[in-house]
TORTORLO-463108 format. One record per atom (N, C-alpha, C): x, y, z; residue in three letters; chain; residue number from 1; atom name. Coordinates in Angstrom, 2 decimals. Atoms other than C-alpha are relative to their C-alpha. Layout:
<pt px="X" py="Y" pz="Z" resn="ALA" chain="A" resi="NUM" name="CA"/>
...
END
This chain:
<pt px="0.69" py="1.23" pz="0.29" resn="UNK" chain="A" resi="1" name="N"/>
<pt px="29.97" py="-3.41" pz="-38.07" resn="UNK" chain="A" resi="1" name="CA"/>
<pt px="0.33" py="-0.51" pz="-1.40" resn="UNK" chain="A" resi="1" name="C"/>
<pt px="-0.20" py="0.46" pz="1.64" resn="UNK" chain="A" resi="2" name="N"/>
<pt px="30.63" py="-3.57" pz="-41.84" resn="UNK" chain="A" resi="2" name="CA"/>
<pt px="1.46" py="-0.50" pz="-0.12" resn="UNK" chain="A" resi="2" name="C"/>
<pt px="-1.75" py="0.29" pz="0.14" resn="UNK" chain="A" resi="3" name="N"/>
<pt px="34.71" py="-4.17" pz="-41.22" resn="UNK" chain="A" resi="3" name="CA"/>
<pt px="-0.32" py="-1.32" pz="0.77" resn="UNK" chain="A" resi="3" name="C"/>
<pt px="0.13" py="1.36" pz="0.11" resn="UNK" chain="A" resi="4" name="N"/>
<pt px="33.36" py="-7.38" pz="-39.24" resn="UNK" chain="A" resi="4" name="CA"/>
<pt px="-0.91" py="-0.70" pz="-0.53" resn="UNK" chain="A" resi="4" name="C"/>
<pt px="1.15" py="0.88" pz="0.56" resn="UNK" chain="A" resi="5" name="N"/>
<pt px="30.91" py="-8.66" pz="-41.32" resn="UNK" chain="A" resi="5" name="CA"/>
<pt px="1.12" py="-0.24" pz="-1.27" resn="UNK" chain="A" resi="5" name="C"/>
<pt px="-1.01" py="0.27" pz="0.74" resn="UNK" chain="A" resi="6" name="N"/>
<pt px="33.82" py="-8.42" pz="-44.09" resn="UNK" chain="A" resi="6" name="CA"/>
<pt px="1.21" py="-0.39" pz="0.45" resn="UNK" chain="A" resi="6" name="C"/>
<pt px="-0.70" py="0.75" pz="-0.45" resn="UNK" chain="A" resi="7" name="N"/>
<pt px="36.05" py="-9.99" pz="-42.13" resn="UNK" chain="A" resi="7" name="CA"/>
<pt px="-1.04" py="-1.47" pz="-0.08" resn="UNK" chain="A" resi="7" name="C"/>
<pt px="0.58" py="1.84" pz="-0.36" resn="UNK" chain="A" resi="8" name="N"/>
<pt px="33.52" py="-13.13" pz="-41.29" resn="UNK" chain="A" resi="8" name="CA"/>
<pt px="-0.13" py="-0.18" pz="-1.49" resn="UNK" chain="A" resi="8" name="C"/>
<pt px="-0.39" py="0.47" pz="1.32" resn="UNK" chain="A" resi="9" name="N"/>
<pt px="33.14" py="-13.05" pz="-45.08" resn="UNK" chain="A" resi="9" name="CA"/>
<pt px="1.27" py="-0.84" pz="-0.52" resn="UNK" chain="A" resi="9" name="C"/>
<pt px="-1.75" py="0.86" pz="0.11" resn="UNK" chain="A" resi="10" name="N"/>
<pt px="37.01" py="-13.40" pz="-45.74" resn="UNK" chain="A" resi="10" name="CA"/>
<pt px="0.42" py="-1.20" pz="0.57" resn="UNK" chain="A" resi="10" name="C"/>
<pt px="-0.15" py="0.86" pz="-0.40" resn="UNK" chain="A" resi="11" name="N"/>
<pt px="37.15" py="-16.02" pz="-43.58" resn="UNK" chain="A" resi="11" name="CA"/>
<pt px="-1.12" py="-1.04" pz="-0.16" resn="UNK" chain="A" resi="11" name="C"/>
<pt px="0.41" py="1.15" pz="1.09" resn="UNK" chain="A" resi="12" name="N"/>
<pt px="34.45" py="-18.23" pz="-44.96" resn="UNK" chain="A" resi="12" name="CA"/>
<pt px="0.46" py="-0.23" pz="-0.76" resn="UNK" chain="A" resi="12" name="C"/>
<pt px="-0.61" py="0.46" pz="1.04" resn="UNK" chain="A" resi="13" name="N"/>
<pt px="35.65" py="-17.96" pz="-48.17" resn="UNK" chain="A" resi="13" name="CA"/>
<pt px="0.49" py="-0.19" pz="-0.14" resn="UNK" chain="A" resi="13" name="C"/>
<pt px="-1.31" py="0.31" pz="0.04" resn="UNK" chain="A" resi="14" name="N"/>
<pt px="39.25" py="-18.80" pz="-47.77" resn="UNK" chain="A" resi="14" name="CA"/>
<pt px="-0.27" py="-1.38" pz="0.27" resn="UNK" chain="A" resi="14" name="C"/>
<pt px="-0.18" py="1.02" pz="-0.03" resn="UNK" chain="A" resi="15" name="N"/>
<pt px="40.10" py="-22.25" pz="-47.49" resn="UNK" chain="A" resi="15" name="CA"/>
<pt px="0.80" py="0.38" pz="1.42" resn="UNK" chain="A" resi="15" name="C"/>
<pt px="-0.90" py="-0.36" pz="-1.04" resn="UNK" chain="A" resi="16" name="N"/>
<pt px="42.03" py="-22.66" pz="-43.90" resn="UNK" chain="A" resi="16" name="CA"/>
<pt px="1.00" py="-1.28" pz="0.15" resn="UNK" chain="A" resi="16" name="C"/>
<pt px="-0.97" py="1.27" pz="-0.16" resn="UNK" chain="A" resi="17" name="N"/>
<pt px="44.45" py="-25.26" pz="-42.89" resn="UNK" chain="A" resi="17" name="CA"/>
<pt px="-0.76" py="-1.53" pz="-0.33" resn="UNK" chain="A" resi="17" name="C"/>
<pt px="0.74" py="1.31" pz="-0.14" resn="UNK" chain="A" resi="18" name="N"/>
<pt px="41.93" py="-28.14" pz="-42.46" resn="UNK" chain="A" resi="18" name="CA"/>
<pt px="-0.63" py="-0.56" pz="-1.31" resn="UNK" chain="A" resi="18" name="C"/>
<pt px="0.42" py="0.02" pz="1.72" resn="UNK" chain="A" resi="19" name="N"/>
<pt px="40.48" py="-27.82" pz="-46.31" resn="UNK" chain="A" resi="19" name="CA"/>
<pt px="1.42" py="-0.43" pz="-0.33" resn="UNK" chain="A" resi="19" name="C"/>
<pt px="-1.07" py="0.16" pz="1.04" resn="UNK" chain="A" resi="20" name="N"/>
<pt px="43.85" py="-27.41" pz="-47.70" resn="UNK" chain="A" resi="20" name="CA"/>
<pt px="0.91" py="-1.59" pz="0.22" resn="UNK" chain="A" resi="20" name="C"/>
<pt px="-0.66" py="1.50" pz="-0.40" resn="UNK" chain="A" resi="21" name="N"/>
<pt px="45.68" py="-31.19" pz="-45.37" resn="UNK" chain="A" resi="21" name="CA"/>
<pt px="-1.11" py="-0.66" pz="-0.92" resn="UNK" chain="A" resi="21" name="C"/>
<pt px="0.90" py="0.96" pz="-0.23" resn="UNK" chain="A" resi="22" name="N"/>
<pt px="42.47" py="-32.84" pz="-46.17" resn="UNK" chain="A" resi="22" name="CA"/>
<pt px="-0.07" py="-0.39" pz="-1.64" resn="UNK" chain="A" resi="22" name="C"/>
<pt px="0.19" py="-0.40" pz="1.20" resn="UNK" chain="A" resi="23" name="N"/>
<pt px="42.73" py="-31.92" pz="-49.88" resn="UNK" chain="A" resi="23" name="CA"/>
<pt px="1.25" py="-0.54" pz="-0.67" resn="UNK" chain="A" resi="23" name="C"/>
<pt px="-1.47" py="0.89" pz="0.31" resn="UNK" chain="A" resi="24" name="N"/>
<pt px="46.48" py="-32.93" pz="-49.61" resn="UNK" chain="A" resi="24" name="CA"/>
<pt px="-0.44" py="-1.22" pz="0.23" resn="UNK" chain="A" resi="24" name="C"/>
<pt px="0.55" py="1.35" pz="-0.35" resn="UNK" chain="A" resi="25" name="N"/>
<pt px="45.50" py="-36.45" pz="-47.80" resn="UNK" chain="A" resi="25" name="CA"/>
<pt px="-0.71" py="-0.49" pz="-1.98" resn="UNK" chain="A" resi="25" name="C"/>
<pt px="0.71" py="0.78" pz="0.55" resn="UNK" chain="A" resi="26" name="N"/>
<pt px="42.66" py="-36.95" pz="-50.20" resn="UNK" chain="A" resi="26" name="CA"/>
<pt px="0.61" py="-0.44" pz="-1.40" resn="UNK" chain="A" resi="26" name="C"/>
<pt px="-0.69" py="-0.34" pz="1.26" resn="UNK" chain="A" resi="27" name="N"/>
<pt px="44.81" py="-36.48" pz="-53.14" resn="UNK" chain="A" resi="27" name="CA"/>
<pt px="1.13" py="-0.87" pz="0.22" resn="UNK" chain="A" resi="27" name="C"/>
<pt px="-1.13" py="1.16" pz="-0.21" resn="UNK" chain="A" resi="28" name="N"/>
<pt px="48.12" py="-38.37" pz="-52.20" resn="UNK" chain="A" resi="28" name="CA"/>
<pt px="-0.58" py="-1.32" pz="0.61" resn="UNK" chain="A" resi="28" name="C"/>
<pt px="0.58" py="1.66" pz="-0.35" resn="UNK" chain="A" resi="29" name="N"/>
<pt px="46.31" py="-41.26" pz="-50.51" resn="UNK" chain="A" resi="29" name="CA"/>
<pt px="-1.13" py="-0.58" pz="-0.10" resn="UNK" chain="A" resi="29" name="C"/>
<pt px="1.03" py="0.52" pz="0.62" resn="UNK" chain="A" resi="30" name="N"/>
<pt px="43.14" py="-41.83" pz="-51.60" resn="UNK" chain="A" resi="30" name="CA"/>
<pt px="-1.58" py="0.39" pz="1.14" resn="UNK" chain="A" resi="30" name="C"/>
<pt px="1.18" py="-0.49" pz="-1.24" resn="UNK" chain="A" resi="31" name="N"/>
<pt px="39.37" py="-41.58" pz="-50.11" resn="UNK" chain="A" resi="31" name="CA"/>
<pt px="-0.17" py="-0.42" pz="1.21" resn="UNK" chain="A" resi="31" name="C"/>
<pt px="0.04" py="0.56" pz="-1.49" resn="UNK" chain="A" resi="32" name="N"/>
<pt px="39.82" py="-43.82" pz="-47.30" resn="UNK" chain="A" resi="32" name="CA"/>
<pt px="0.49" py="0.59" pz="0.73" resn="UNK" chain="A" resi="32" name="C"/>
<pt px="-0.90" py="-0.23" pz="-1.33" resn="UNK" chain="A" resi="33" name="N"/>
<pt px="42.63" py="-42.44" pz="-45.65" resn="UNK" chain="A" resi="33" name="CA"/>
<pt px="-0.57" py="1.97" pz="0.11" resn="UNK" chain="A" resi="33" name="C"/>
<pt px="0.64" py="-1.61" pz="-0.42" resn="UNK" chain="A" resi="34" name="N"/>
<pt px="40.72" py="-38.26" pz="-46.47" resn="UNK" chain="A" resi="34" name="CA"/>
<pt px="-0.60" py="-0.51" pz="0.92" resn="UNK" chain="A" resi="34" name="C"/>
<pt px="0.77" py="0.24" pz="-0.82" resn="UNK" chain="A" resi="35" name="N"/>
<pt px="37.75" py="-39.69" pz="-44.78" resn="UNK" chain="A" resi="35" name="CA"/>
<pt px="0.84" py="-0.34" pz="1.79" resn="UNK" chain="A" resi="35" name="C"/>
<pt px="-0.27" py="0.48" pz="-1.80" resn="UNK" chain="A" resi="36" name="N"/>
<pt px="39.52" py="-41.08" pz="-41.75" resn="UNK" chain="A" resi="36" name="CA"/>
<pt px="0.99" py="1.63" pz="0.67" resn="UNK" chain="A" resi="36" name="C"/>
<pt px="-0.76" py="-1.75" pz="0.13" resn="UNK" chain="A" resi="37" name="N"/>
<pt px="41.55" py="-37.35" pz="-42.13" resn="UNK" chain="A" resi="37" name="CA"/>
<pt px="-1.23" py="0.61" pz="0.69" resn="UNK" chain="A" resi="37" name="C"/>
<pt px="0.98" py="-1.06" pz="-0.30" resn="UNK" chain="A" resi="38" name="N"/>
<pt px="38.49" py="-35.65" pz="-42.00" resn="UNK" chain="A" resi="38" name="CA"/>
<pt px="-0.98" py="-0.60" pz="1.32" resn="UNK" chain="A" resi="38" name="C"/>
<pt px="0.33" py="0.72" pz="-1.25" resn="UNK" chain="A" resi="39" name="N"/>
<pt px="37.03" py="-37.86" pz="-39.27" resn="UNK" chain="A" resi="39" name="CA"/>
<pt px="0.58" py="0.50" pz="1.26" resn="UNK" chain="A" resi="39" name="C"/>
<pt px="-0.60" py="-0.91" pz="-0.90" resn="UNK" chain="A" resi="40" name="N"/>
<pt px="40.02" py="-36.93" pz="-36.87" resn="UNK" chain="A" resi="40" name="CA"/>
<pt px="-0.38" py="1.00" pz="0.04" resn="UNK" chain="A" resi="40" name="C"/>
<pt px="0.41" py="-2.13" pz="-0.50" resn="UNK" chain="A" resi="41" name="N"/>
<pt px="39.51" py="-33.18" pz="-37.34" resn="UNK" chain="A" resi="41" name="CA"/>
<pt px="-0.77" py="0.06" pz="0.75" resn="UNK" chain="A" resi="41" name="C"/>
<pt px="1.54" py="-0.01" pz="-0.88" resn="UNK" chain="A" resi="42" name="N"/>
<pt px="36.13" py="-33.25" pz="-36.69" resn="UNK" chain="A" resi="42" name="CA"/>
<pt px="0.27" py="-0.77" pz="1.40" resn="UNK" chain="A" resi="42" name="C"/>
<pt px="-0.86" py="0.38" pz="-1.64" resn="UNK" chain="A" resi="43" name="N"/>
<pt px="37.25" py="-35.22" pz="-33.23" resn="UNK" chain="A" resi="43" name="CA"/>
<pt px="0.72" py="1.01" pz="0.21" resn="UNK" chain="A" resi="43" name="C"/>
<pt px="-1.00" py="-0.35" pz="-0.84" resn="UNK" chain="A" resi="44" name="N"/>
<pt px="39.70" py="-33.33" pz="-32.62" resn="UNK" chain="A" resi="44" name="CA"/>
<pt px="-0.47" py="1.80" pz="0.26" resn="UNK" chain="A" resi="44" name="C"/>
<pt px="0.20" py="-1.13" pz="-0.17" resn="UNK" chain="A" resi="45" name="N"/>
<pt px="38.45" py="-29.79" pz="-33.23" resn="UNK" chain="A" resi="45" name="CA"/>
<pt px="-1.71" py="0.09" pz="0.99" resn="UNK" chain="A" resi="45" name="C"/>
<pt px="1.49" py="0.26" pz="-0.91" resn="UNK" chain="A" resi="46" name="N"/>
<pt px="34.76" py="-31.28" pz="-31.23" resn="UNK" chain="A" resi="46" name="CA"/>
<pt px="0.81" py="-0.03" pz="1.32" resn="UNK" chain="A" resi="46" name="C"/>
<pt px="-0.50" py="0.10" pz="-1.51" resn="UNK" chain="A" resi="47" name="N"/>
<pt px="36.98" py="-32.22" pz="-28.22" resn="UNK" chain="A" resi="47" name="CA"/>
<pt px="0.51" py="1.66" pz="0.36" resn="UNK" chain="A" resi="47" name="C"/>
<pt px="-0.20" py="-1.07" pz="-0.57" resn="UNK" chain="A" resi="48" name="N"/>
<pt px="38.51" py="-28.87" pz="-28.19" resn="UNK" chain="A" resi="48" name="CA"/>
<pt px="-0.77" py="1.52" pz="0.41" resn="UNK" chain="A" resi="48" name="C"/>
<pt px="1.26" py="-0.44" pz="-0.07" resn="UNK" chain="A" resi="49" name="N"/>
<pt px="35.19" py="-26.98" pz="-28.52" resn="UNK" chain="A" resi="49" name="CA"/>
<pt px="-0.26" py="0.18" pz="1.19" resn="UNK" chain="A" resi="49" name="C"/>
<pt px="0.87" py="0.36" pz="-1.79" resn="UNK" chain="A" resi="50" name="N"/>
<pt px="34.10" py="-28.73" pz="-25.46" resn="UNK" chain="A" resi="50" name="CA"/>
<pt px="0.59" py="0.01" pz="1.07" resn="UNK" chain="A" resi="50" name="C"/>
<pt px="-0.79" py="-0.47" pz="-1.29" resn="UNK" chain="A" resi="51" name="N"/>
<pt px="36.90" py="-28.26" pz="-23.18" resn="UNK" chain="A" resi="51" name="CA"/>
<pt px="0.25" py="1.20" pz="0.32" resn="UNK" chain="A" resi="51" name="C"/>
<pt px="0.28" py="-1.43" pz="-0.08" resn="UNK" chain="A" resi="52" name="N"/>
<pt px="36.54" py="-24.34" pz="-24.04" resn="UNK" chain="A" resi="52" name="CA"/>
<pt px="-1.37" py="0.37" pz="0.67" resn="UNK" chain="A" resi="52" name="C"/>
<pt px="1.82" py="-0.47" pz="-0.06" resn="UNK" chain="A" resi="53" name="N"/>
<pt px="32.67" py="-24.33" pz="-23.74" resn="UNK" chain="A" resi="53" name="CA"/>
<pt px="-0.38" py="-0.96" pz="1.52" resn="UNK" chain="A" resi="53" name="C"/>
<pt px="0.31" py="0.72" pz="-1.73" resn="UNK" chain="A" resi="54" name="N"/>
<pt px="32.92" py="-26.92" pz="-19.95" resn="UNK" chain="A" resi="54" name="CA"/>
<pt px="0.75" py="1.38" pz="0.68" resn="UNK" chain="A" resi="54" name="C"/>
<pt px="-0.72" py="-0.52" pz="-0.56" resn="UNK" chain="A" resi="55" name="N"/>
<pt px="35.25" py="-24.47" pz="-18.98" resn="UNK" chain="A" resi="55" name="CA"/>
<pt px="1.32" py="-0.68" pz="0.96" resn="UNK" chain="A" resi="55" name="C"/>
<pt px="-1.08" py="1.03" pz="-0.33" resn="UNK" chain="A" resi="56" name="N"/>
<pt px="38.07" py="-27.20" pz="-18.60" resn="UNK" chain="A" resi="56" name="CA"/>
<pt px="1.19" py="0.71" pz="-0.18" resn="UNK" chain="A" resi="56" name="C"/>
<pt px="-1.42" py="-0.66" pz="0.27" resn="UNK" chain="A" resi="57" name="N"/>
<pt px="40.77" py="-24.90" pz="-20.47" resn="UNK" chain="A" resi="57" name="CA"/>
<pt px="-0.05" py="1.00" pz="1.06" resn="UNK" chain="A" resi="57" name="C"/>
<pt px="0.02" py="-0.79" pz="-1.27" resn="UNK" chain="A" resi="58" name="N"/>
<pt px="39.90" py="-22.03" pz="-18.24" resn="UNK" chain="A" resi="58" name="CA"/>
<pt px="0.51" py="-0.32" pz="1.42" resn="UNK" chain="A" resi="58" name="C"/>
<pt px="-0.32" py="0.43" pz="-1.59" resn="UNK" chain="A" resi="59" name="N"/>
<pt px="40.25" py="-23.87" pz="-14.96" resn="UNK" chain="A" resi="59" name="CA"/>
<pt px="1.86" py="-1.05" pz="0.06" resn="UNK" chain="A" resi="59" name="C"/>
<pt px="-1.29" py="0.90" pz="0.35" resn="UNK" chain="A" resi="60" name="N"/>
<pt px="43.50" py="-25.98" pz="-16.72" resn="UNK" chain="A" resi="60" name="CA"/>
<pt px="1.06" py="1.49" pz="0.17" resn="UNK" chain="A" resi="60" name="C"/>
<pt px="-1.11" py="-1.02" pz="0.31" resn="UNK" chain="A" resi="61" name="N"/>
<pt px="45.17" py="-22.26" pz="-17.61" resn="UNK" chain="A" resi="61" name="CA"/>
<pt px="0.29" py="1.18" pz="1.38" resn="UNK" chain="A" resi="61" name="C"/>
<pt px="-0.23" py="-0.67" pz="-1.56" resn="UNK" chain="A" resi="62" name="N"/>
<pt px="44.35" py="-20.73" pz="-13.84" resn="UNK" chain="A" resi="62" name="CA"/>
<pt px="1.05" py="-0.83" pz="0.82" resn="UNK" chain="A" resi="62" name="C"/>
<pt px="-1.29" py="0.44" pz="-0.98" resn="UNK" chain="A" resi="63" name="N"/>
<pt px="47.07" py="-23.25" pz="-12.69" resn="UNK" chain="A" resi="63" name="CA"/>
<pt px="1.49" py="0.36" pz="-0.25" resn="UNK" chain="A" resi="63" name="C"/>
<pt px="-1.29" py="-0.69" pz="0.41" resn="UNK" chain="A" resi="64" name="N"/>
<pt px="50.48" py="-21.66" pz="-12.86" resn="UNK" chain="A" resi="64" name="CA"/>
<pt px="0.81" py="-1.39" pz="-0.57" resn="UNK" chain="A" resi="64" name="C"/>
<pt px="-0.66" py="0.85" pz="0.67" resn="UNK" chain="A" resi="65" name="N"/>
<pt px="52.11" py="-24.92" pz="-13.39" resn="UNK" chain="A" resi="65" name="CA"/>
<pt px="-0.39" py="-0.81" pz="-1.15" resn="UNK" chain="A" resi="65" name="C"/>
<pt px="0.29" py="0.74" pz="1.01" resn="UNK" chain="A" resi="66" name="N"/>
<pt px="50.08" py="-26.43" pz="-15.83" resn="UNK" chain="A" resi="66" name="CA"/>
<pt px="0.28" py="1.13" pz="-1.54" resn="UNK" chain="A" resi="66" name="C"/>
<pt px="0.22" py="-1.35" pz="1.41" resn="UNK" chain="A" resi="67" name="N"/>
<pt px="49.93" py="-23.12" pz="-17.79" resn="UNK" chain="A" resi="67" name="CA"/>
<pt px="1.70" py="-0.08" pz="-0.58" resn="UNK" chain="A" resi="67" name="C"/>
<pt px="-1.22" py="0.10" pz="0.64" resn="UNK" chain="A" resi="68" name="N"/>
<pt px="53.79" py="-23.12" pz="-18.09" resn="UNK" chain="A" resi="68" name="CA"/>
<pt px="0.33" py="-1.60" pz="-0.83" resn="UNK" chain="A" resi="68" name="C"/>
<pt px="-0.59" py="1.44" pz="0.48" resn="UNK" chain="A" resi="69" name="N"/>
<pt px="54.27" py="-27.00" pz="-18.78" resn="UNK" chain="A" resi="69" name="CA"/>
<pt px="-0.82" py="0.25" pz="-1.74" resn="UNK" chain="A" resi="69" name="C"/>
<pt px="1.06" py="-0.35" pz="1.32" resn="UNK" chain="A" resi="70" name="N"/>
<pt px="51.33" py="-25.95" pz="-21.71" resn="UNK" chain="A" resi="70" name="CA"/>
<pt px="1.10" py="0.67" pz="-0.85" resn="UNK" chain="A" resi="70" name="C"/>
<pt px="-0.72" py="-1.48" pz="0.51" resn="UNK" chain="A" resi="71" name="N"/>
<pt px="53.39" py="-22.94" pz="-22.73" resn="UNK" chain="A" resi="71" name="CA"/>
<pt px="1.20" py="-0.53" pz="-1.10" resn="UNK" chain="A" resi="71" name="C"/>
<pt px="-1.47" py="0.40" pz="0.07" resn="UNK" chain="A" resi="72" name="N"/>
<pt px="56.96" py="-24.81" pz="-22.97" resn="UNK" chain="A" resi="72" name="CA"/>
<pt px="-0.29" py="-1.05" pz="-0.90" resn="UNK" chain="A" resi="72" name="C"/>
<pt px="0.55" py="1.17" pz="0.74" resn="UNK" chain="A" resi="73" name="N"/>
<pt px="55.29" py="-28.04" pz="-24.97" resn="UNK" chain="A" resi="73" name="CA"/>
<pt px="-0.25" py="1.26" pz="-1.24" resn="UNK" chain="A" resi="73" name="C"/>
<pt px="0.15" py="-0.42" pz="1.34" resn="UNK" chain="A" resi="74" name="N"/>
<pt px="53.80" py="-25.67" pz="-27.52" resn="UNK" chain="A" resi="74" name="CA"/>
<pt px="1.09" py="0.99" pz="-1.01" resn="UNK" chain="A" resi="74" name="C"/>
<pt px="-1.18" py="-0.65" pz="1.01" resn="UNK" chain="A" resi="75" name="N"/>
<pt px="56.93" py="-23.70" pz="-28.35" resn="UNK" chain="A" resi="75" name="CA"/>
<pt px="0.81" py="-1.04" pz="-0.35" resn="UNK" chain="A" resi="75" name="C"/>
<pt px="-0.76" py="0.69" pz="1.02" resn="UNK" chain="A" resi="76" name="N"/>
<pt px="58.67" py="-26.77" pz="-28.58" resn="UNK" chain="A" resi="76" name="CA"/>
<pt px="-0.41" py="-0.59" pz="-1.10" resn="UNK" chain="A" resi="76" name="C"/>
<pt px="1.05" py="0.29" pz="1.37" resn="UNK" chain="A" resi="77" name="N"/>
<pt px="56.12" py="-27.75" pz="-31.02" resn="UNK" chain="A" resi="77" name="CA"/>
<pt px="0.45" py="0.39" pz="-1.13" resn="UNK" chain="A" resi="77" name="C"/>
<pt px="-0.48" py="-1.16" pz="1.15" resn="UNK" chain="A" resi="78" name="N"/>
<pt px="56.68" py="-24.92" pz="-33.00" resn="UNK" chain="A" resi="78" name="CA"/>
<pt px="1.04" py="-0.22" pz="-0.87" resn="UNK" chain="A" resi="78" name="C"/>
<pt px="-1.27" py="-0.70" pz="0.32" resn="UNK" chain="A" resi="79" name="N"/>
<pt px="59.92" py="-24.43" pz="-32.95" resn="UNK" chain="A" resi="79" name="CA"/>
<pt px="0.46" py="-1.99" pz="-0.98" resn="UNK" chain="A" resi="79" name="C"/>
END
């Protein structure tokens, strides 16, 4: 229990991707365009919340073909 409670620590306190863009944004373009930054996120990380918690991704990743077309999109992402 004490190795994850110092883990959920570490990860509060770090800054993660979404601090550090938003921090870039607010800084190269000013408060309008953070705010509308930090606006998206929040959308975008609420929509994905809720398609975990309907059980939309679940029933999206039980289809063999959707799961690969998923798969093949995010490596080309990546890559």
């Amino acid at each position: 229990m004490f190795s994850f409670a110092a883990a959920v620590f570490f990860l509060i306190i770090t800054p993660g991707p979404g601090v550090l863009s938003t921090a870039g944004v607010g800084s190269g373009f000013g408060v309008k365009a953070g705010s509308l930054y930090v606006a998206g996120l929040w959308l975008g990380n609420n929509l994905v919340g809720l398609a975990v918690v309907s059980g939309l991704t679940a029933a999206m990743l039980a289809e063999p073909m959707i799961r690969s077309v998923l798969l093949y999109a995010s490596v080309a992402y990546l890559l």
